[in-house]
N, C-alpha and C positions, 0 to 999 in steps of 0.2 A: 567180183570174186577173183581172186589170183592161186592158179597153182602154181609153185615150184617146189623145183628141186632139181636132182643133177641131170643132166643128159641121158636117157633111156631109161625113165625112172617111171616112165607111162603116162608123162602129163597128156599127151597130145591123143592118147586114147583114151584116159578119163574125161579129159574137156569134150569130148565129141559126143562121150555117153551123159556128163552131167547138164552138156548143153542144148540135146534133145530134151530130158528131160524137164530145164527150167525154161525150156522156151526160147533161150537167150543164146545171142552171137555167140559162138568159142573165137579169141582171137589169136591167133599163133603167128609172133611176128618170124620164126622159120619158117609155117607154110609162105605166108608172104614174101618174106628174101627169096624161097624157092621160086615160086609163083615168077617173080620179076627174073631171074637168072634165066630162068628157061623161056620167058619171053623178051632177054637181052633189052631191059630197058637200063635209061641209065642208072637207076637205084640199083638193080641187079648186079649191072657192069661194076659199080663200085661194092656191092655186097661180097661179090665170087670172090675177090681175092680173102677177105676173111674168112670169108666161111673154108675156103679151100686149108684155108693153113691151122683150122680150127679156133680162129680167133673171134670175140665179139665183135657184128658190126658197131661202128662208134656211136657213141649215147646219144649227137646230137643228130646226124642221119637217123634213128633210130626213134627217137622221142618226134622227128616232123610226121614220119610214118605212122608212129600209132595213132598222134596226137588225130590227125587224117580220121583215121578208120574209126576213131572214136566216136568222132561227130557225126556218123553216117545216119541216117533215119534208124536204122536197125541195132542202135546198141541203146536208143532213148530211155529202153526199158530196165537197161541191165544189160550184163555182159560177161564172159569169164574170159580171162588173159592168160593164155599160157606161151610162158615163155619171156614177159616182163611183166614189172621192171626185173632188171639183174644188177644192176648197179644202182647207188647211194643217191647219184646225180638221175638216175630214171627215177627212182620214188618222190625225187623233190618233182620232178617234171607233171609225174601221173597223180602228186597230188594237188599242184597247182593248176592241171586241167579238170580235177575233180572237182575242186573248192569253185572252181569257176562255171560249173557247170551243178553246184549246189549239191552234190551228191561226195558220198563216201566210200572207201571199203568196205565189204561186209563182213568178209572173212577169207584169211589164204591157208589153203593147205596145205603143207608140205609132204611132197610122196618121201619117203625114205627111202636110200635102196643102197645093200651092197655095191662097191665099184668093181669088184670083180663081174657080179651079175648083171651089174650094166655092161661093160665092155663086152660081155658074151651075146647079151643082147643085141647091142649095137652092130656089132660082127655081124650077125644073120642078118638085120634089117639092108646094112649093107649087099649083101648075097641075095635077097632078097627082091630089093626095089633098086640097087644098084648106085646107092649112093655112095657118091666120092667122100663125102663128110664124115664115114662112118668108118674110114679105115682104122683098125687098132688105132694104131702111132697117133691118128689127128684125136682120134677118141681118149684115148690118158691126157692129152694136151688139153680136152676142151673140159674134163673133172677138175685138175687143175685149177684153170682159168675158173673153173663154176667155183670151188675151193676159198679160190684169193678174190675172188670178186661178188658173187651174188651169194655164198653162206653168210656175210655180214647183214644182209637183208632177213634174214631169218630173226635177228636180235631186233632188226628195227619192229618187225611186227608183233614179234612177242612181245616187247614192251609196250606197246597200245593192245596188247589184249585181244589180236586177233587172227593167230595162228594156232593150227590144230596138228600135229605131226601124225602122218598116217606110213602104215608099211607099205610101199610099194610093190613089195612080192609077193607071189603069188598068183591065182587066175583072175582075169581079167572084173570078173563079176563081185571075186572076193574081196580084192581091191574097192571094186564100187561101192557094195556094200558098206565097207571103213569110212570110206568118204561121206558116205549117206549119213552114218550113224558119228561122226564127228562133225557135220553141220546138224544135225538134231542135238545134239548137245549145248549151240551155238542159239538155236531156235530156229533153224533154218531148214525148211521143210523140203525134201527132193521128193517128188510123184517116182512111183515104180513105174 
């Protein structure tokens, strides 16, 4: 399963709720860029400067990392992605480690969400947790970038039939709830 959608649109706090409950990985390749920047490995050292300027790390740095995490004992069973693929060359990547590994999509959600109400969001997560990635200025830059690069992924999955558009706003529960009840729509059963 894949969520997206734009920057502060709560994929990374629905994947953490939908991944409790189905049992399965949430894979966030932002925690992971975080993860290695703050342990200065060299993936990290080559991630910070995108991330800092709010730009994507590059597809093919990016597709060896998931490709990785994919394979780990712990996604055997299933998995949810948040945060890729974002780009046209990640879907071709995630699907040819899919078809290789005999398995498919199941279904992506898309959160919706105001950009004004993201950006307000993002602001406090910054003030918050103290994230450099989350200043204004980098924040309009990385909608954008989501804009011109990962909205055309949206078409690609609606035309296989396997995107569900949910509102992103809102509390955090009602949110879940949407998502619950747009993969029962799909047949896809989420435990309370």
């Amino acid at each position: 399963m894949l969520l997206i959608g734009p920057p502060g649109a709560g994929k990374g706090t629905q994947a953490h709720a939908l991944s409790d409950a189905l049992g399965v990985p949430a894979i966030s390749t932002g925690d992971i860029f975080r993860d290695n920047v703050r342990n200065e490995t060299e993936l990290g050292r080559q991630a910070k400067a995108y991330m800092d300027a709010g730009d994507n790390v590059p597809d093919s740095l990016t597709n060896d990392l998931v490709r990785d995490r994919l394979g780990q004992d712990d996604c055997a069973g299933g998995f949810l992605l948040d945060g890729y693929p974002r780009t046209t060359d990640q879907v071709r990547a995630l699907d040819e480690f899919l078809a290789g590994q005999g398995a498919s999509m199941d279904a992506v959600i898309e959160l919706v969400a105001d950009p004004d109400v993201v950006v307000e969001r993002l602001r406090k997560r910054a003030l918050d947790q103290g994230r450099a990635d989350d200043d204004e200025s980098v924040v309009r830059h990385r909608l954008t970038v989501y804009r011109e690069q990962t909205a055309p992924l949206i078409d690609v999955y609606a035309q296989r039939g396997l995107l569900s558009q949910v509102d992103g706003i809102g509390e955090i529960d009602q949110v879940t709830e949407r998502i619950r009840s747009a993969l029962a729509e799909r047949g896809i059963r989420v435990p309370a």
